[in-house]
Residue, then its C-alpha position, 0 to 999 in steps of 0.5 A: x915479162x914474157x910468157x914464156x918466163x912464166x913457164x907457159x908452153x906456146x900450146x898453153x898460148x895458143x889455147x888460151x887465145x882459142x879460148x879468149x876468141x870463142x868467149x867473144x865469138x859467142x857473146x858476139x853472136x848473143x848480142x846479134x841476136x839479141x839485137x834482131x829479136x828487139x829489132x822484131x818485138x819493136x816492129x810488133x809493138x808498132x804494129x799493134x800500136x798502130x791497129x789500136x789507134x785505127x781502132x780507137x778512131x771515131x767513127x770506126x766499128x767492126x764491119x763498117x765501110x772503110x773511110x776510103x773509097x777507090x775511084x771508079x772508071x764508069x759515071x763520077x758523081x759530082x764534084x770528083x775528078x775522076 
């Protein structure tokens, strides 16, 4: 059976593929976004992962001197090759 033998206009076709394709190219975009908004909450979770891991180290408190130190140019203390 063709559309035509069921009494539908080629206008009444066409309108429905344009239909059909704005309902996929709007889901489409939903899952696109959808996608990059995870896409960043994963990268803020991280990211607050890892700040509360450097936070329950020992040794670590607010204020305190971080455990790396860069290396100087002038006079090197003992034991250091730079």
């Amino acid at each position: 059976m063709t559309y035509q033998s069921r009494g539908r206009s080629m206008f009444e076709v066409v309108l429905a593929i344009c239909f059909v394709a704005f309902l996929v190219g709007f889901i489409t975009v939903l899952c696109i976004g959808n996608y990059f908004r995870a896409k960043r909450a994963q990268e803020r979770q991280r990211q607050r992962r890892e700040a509360k891991q450097a936070a329950s180290t020992p040794g670590h408190m607010k204020g305190s001197a971080p455990e790396y130190e860069a290396p100087t140019l002038g006079h090197s203390s003992p034991g250091r090759l730079l």
